[in-house]
Backbone and ligand atoms as CSV (ligand in chain L), in Angstrom:
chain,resi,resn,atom,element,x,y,z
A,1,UNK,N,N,-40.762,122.558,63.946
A,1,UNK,CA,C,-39.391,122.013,63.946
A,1,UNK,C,C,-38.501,122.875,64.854
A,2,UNK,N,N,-37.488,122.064,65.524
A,2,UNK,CA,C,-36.991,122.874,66.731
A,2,UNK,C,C,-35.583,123.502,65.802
A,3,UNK,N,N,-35.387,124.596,66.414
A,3,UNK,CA,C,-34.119,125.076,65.808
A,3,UNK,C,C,-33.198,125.359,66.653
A,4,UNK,N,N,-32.011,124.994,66.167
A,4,UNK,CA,C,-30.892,125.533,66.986
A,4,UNK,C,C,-29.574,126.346,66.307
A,5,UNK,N,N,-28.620,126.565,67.127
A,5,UNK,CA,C,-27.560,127.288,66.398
A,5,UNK,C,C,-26.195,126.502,66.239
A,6,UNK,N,N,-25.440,126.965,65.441
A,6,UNK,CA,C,-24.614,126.170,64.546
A,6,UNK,C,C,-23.329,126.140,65.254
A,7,UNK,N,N,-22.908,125.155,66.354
A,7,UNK,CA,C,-21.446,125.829,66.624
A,7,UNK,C,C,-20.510,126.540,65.899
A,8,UNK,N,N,-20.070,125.906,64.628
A,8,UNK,CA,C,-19.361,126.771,63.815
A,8,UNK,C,C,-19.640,127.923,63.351
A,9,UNK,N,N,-20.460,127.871,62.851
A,9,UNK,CA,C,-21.076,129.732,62.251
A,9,UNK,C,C,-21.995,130.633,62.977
A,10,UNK,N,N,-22.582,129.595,64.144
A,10,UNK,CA,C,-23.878,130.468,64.727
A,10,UNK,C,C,-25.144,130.327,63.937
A,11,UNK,N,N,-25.278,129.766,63.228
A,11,UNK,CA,C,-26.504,130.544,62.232
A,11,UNK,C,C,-27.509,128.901,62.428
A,12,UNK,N,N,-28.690,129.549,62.848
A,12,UNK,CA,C,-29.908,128.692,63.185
A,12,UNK,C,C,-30.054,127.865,62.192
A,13,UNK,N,N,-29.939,126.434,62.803
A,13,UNK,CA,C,-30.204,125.476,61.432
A,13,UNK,C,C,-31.096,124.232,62.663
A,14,UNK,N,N,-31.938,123.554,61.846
A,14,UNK,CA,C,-32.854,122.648,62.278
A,14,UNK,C,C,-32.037,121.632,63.172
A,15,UNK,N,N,-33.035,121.475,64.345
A,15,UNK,CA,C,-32.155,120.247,65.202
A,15,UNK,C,C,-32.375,119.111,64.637
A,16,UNK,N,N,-32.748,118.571,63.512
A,16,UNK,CA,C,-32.458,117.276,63.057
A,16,UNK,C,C,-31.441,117.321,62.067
A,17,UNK,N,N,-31.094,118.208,61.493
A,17,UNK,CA,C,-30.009,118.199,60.666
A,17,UNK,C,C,-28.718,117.574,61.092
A,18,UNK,N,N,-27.881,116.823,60.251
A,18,UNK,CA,C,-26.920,116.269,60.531
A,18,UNK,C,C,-25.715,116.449,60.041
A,19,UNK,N,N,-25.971,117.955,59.644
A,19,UNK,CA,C,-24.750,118.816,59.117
A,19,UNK,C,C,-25.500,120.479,58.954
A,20,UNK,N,N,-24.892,121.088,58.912
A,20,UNK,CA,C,-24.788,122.696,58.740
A,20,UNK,C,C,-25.077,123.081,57.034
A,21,UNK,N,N,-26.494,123.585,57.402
A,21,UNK,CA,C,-26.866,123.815,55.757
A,21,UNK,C,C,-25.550,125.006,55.370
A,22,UNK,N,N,-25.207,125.794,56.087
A,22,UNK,CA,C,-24.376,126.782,56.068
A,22,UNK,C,C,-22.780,126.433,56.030
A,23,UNK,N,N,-22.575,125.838,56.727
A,23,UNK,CA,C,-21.273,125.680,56.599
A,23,UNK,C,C,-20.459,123.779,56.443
A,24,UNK,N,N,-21.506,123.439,56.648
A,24,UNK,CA,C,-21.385,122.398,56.324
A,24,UNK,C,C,-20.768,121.263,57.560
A,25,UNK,N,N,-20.727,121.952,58.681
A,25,UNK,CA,C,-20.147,121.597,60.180
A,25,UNK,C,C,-21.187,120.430,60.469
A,26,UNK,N,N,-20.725,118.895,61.386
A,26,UNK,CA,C,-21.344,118.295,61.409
A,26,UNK,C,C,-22.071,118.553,62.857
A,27,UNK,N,N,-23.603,118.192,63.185
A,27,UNK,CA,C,-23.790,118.403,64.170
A,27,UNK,C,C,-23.872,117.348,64.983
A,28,UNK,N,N,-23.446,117.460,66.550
A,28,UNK,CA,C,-23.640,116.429,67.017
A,28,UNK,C,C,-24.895,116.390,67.917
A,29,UNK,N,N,-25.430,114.772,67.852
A,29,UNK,CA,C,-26.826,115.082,68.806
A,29,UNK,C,C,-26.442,114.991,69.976
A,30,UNK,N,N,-27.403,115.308,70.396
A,30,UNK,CA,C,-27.340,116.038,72.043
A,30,UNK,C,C,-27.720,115.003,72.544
A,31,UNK,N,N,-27.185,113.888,73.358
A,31,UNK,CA,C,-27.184,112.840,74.644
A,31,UNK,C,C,-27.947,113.292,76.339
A,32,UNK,N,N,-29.047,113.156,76.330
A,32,UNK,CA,C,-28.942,113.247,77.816
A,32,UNK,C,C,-28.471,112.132,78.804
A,33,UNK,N,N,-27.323,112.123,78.841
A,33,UNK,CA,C,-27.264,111.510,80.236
A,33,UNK,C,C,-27.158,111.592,81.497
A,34,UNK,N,N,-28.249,111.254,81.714
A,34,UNK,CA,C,-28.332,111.787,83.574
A,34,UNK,C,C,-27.232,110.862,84.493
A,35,UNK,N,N,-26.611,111.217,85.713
A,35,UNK,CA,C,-25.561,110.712,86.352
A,35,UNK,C,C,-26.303,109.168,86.745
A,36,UNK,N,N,-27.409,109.663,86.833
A,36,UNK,CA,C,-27.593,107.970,87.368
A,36,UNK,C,C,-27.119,106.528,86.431
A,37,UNK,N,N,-27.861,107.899,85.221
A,37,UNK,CA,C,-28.120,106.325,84.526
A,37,UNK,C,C,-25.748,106.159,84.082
A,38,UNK,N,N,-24.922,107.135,83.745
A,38,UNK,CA,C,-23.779,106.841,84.053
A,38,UNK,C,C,-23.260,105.990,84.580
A,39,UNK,N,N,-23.684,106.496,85.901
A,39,UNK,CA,C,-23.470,105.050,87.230
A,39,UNK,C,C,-23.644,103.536,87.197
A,40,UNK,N,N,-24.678,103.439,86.099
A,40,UNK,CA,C,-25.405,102.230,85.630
A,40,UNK,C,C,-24.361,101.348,85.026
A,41,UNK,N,N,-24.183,102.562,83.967
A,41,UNK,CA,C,-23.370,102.059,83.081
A,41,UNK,C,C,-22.103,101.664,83.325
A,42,UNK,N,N,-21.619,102.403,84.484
A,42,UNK,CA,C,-19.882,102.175,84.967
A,42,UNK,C,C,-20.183,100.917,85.777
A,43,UNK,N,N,-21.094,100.913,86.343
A,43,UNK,CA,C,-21.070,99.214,87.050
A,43,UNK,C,C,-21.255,98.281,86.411
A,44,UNK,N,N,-21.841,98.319,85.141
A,44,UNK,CA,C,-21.799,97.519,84.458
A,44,UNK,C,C,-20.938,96.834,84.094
A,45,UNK,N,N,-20.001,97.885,83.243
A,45,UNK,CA,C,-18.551,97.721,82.780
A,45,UNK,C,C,-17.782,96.849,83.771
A,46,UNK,N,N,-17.624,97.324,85.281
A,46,UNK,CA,C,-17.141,97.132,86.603
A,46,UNK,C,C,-17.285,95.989,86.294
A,47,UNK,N,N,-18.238,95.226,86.725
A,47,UNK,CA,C,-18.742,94.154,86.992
A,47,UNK,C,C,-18.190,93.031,85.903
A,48,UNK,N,N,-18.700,93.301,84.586
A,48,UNK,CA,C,-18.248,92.972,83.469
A,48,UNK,C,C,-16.473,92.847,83.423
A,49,UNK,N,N,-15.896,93.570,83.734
A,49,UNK,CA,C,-14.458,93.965,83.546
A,49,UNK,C,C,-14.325,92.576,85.377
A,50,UNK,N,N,-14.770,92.569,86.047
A,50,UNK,CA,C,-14.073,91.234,86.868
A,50,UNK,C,C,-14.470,89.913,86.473
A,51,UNK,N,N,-15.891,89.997,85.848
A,51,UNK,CA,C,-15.765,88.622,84.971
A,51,UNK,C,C,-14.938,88.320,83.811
A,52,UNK,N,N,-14.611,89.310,83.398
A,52,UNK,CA,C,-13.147,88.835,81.942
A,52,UNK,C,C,-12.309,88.857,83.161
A,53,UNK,N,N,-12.288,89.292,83.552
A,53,UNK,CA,C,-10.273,88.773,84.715
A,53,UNK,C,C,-10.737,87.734,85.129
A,54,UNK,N,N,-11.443,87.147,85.598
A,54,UNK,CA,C,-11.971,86.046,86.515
A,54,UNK,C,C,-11.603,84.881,85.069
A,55,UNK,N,N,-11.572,85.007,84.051
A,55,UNK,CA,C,-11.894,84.209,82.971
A,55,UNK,C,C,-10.611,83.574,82.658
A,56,UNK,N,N,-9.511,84.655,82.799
A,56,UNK,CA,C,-8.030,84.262,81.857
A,56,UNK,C,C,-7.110,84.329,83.422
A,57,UNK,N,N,-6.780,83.040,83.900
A,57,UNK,CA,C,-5.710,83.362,84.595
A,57,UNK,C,C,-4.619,84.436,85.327
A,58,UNK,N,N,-4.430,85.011,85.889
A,58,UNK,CA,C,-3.279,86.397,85.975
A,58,UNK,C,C,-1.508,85.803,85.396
A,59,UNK,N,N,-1.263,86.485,84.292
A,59,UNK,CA,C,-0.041,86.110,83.992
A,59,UNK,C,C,1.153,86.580,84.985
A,60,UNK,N,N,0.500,86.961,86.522
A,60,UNK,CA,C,1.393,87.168,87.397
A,60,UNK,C,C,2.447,86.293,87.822
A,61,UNK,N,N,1.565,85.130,87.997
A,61,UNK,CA,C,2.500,84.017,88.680
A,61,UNK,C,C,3.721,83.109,87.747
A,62,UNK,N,N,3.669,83.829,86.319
A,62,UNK,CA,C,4.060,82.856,85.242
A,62,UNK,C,C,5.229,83.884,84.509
A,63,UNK,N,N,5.258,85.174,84.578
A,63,UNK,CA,C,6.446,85.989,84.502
A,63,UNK,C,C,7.128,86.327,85.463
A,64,UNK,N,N,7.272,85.114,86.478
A,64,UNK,CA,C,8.102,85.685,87.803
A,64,UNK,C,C,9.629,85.080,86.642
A,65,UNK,N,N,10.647,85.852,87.572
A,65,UNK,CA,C,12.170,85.298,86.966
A,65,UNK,C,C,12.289,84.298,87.287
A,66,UNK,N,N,12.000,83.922,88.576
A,66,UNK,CA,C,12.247,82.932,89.326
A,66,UNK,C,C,11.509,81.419,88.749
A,67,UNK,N,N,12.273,80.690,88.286
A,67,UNK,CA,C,11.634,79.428,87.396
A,67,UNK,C,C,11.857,77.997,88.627
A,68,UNK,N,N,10.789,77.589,88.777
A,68,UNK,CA,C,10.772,76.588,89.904
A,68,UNK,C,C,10.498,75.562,89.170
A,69,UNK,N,N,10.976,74.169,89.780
A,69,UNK,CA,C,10.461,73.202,88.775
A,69,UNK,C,C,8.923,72.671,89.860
A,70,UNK,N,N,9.087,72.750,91.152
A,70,UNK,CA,C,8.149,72.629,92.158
A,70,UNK,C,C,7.052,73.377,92.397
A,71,UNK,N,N,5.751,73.258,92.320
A,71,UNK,CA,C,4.958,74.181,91.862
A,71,UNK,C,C,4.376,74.892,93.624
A,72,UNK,N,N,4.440,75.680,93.083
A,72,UNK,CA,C,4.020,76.909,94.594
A,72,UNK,C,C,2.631,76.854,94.849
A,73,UNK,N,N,2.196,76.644,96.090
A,73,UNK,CA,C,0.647,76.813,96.549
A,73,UNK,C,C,-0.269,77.221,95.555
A,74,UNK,N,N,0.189,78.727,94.992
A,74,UNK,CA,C,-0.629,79.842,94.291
A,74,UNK,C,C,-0.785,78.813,92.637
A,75,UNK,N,N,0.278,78.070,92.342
A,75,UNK,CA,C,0.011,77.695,90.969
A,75,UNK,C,C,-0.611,76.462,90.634
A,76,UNK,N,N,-0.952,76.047,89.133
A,76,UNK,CA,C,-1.560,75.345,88.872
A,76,UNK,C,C,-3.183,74.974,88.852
A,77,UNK,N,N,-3.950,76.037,89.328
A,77,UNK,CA,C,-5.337,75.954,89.417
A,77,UNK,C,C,-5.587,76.040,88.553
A,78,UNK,N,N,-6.672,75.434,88.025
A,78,UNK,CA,C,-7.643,75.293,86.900
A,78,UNK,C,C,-9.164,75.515,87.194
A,79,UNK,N,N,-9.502,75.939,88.302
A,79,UNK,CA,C,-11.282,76.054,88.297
A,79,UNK,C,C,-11.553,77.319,87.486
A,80,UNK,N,N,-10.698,78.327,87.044
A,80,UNK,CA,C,-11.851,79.441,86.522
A,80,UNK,C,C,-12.851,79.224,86.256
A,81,UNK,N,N,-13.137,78.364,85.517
A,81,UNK,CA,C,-14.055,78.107,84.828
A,81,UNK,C,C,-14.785,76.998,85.148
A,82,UNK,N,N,-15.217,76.318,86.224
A,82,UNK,CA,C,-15.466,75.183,86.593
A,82,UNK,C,C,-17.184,75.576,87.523
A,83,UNK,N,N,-17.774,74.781,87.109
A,83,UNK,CA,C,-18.931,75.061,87.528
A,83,UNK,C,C,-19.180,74.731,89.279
A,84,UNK,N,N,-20.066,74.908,90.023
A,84,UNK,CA,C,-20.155,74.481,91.315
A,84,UNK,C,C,-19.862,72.841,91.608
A,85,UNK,N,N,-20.378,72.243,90.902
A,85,UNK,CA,C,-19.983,70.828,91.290
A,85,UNK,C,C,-18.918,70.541,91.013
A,86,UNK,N,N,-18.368,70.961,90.001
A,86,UNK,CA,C,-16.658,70.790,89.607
A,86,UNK,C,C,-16.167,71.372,90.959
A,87,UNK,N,N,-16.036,72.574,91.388
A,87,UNK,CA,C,-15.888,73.206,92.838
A,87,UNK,C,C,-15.554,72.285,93.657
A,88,UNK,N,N,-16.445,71.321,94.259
A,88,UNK,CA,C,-17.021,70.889,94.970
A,88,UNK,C,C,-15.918,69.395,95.074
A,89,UNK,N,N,-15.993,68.634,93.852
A,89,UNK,CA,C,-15.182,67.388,93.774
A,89,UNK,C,C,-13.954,68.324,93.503
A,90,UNK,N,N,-12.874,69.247,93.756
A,90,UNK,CA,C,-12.173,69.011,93.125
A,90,UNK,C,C,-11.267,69.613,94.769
A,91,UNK,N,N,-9.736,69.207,94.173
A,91,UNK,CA,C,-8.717,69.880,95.430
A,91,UNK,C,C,-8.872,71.026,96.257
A,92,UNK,N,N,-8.204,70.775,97.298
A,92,UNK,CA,C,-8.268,72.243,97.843
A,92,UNK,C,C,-7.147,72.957,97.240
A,93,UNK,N,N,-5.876,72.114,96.758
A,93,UNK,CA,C,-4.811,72.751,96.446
A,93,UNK,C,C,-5.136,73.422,95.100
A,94,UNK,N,N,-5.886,72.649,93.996
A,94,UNK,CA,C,-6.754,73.372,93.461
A,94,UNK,C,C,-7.463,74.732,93.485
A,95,UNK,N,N,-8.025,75.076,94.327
A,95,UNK,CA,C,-9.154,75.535,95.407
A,95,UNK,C,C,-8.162,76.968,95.263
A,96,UNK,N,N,-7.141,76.456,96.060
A,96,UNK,CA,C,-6.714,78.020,96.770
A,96,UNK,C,C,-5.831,78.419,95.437
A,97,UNK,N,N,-5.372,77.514,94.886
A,97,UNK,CA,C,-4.728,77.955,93.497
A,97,UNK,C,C,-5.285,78.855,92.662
A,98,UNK,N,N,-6.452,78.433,92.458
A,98,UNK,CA,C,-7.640,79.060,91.768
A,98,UNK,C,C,-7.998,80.476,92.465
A,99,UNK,N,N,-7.819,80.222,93.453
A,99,UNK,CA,C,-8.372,81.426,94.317
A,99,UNK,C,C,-7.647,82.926,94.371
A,100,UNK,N,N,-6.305,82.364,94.315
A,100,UNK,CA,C,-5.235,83.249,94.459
A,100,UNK,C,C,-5.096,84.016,92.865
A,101,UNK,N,N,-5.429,83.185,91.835
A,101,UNK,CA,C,-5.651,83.951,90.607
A,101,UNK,C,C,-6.639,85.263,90.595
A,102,UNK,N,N,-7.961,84.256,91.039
A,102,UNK,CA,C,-8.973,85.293,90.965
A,102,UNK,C,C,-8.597,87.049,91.673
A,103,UNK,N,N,-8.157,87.010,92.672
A,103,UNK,CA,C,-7.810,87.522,94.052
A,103,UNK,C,C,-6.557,88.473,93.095
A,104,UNK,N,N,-5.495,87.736,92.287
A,104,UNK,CA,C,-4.489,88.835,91.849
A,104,UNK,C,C,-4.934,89.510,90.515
A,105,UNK,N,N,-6.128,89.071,89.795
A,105,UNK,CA,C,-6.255,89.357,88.824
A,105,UNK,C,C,-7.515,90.525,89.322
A,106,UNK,N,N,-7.737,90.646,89.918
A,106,UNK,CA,C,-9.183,91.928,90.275
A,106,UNK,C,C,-8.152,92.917,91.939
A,107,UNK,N,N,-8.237,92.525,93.097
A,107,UNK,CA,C,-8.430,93.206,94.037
A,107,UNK,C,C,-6.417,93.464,94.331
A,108,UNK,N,N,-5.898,92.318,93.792
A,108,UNK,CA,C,-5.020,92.857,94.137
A,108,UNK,C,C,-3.842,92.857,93.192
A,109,UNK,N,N,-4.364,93.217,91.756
A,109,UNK,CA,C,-3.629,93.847,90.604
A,109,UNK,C,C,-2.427,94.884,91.090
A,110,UNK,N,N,-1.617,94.796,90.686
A,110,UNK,CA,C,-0.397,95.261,90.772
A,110,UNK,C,C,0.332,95.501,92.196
A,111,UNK,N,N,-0.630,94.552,92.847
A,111,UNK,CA,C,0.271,94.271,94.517
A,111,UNK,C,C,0.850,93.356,94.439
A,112,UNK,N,N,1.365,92.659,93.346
A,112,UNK,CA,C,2.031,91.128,93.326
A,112,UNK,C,C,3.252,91.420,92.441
A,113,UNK,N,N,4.257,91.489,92.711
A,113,UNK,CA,C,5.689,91.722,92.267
A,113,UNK,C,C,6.329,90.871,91.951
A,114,UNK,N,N,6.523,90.106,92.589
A,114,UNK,CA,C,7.555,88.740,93.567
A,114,UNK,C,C,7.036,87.696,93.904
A,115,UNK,N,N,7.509,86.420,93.072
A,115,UNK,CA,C,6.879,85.420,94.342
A,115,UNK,C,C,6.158,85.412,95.678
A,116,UNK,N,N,7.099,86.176,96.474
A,116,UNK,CA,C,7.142,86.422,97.793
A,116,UNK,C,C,5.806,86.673,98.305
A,117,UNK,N,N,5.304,88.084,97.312
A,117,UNK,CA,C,4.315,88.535,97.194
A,117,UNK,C,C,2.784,87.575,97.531
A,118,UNK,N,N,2.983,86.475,96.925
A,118,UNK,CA,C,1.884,86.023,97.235
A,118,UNK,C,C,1.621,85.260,98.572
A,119,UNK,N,N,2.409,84.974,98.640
A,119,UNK,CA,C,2.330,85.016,100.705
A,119,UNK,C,C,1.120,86.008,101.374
A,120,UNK,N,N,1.270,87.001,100.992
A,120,UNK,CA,C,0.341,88.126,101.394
A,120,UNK,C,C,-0.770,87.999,101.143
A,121,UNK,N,N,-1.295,87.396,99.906
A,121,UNK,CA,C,-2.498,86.718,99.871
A,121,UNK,C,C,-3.039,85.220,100.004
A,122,UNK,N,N,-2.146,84.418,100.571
A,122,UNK,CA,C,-2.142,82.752,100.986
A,122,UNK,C,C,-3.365,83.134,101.970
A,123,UNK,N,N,-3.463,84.173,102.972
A,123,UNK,CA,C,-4.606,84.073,103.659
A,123,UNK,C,C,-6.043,84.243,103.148
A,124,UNK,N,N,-6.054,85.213,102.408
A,124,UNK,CA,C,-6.903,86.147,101.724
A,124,UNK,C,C,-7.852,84.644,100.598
A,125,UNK,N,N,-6.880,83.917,99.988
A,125,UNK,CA,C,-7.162,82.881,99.244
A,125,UNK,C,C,-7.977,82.321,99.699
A,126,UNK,N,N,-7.267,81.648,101.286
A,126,UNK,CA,C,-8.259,80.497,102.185
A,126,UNK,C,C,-9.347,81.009,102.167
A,127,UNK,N,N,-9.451,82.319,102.721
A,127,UNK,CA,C,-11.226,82.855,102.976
A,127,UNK,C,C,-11.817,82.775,102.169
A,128,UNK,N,N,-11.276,82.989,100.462
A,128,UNK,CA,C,-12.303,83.321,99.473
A,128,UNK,C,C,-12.413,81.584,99.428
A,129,UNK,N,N,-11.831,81.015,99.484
A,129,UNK,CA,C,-12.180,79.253,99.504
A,129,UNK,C,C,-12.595,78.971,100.385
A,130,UNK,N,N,-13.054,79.007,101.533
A,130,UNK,CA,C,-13.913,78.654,102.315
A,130,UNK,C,C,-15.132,79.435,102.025
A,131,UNK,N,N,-15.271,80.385,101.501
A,131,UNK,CA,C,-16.053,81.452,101.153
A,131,UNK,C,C,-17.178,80.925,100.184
A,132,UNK,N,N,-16.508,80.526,99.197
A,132,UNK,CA,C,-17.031,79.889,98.155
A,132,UNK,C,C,-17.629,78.177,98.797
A,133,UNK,N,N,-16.946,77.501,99.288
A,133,UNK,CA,C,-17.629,76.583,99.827
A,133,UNK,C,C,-18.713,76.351,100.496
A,134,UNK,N,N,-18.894,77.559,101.697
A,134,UNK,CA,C,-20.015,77.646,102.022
A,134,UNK,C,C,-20.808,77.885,100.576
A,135,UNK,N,N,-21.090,78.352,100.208
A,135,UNK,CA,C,-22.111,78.557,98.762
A,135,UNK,C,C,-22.334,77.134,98.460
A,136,UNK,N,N,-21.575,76.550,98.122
A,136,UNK,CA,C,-21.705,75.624,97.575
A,136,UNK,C,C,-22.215,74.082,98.489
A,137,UNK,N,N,-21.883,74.584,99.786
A,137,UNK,CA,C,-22.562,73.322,100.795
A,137,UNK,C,C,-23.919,73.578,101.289
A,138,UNK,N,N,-24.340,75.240,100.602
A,138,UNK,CA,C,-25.963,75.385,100.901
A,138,UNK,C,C,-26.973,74.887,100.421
A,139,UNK,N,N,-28.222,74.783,101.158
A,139,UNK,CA,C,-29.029,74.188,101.237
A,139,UNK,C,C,-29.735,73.999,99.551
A,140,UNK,N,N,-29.243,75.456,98.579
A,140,UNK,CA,C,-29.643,75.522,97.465
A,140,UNK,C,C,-28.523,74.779,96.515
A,141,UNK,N,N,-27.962,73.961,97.082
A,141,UNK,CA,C,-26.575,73.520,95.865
A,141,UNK,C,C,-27.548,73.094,94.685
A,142,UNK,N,N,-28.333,72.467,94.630
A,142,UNK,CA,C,-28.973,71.235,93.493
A,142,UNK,C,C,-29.278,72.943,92.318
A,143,UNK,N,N,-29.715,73.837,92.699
A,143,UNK,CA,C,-30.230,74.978,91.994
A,143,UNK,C,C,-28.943,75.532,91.458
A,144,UNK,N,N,-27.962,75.302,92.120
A,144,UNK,CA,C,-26.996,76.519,92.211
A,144,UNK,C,C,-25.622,75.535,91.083
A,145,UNK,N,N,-25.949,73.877,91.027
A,145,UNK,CA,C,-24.990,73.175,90.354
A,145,UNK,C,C,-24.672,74.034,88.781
A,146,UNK,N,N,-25.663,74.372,88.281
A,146,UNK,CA,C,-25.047,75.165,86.857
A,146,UNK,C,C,-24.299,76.190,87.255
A,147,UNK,N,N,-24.564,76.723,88.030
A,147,UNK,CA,C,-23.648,78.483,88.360
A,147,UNK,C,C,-21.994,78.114,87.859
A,148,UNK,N,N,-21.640,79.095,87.767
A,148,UNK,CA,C,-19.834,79.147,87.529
A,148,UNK,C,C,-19.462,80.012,89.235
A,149,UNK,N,N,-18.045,78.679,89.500
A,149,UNK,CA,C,-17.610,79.475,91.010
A,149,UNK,C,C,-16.623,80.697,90.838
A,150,UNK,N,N,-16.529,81.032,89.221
A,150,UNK,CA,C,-16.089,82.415,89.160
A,150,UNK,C,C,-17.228,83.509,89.433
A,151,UNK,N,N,-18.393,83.168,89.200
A,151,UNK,CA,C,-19.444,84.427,89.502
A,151,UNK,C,C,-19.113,84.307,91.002
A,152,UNK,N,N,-19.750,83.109,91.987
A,152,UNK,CA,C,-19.680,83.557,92.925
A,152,UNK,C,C,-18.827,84.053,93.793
A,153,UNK,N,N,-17.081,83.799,93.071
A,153,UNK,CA,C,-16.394,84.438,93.855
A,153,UNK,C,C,-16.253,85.886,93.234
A,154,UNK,N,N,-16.681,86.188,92.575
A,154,UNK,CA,C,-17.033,87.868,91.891
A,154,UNK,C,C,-17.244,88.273,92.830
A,155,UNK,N,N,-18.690,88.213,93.012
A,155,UNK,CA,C,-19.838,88.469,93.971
A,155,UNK,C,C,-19.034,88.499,95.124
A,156,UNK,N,N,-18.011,87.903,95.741
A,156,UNK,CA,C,-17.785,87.741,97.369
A,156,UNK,C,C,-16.571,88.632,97.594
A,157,UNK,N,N,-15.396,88.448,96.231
A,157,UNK,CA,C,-14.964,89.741,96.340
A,157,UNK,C,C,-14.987,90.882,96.286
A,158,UNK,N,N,-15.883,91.156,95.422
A,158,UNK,CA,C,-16.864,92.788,95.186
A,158,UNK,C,C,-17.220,93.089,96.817
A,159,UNK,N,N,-18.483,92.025,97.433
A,159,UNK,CA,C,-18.924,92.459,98.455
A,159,UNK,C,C,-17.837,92.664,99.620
A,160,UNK,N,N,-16.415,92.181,100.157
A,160,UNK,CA,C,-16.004,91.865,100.975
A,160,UNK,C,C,-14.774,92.326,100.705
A,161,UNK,N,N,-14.538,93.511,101.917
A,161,UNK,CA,C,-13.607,94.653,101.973
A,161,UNK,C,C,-12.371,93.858,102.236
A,162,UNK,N,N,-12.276,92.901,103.286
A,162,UNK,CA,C,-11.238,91.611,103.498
A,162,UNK,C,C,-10.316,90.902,103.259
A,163,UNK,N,N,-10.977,90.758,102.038
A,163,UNK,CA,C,-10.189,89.957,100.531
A,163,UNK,C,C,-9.198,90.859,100.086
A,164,UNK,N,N,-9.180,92.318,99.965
A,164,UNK,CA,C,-8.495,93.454,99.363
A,164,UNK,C,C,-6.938,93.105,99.991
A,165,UNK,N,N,-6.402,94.288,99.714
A,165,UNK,CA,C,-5.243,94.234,100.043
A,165,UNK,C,C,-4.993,95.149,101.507
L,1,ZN,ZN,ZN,-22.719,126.221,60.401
């Protein structure tokens, strides 16, 4: 049996113990984690953490002061959640609506202030919508009809320095 010493008192007590025969200190087990596998884990999260934004709208565009009764380029999209063929039949005004969510809710979180603001990404939108289209006009669409066009625009903003701010 391996022994070790007691942070609190010092005094050698068994490494399976789960308290201090001596003092009664709890011990904690010892984790190896190597950096890699860390790394693993933070991309995970990463990754994970742009599919929940990708999921719920950005309440950016909806606490502006500014109350329009006319709806702005950026608003009104509904694809989050819309699979490739939904994609596919549906608006462009749609499209970039959708797009501009995705886009403020991951890469360009807290660059959006102001209405105004999203001007700055009206371009950034188009690409990730044309972006996504190509995907979806490839040769693999029939395979690719279940996918969600929130993964693949994950995937295109992760990969593509462009989209950023
Ligand atoms: Zn102890």
């Amino acid at each position: 049996m391996a022994l070790k010493k007691c942070k609190e008192c010092g005094k050698e007590i068994s490494s399976k113990a789960k308290k201090c025969p001596n003092c009664g200190a709890p011990i904690k087990k010892q984790i190896s984690t190597g950096s890699g596998c860390l790394i693993i884990i933070l991309f995970v999260l990463f990754i994970g953490w742009i599919f929940s934004s990708f999921d719920t709208p950005s309440s950016t565009s909806s606490n502006s002061t500014v109350s329009t009764s006319s709806k702005k380029w950026f608003q009104g999209g509904n694809l989050h959640k819309a699979t490739l063929a939904q994609w596919k039949s549906a608006t462009y005004q749609n499209k970039l609506a959708t797009a501009s969510d995705w886009l403020s809710a991951t890469k360009w979180k807290g660059h959006l202030n102001s209405p105004s603001d999203f001007d700055k990404i009206k371009v950034k939108a188009q690409m990730l919508v044309r972006a996504v289209d190509k995907v979806v006009a490839g040769k693999e669409m029939e395979q690719l009809d279940f996918m969600k066009a929130n993964e693949i625009a994950a995937a295109l903003v992760t990969m593509s320095d462009d989209l950023g701010p």
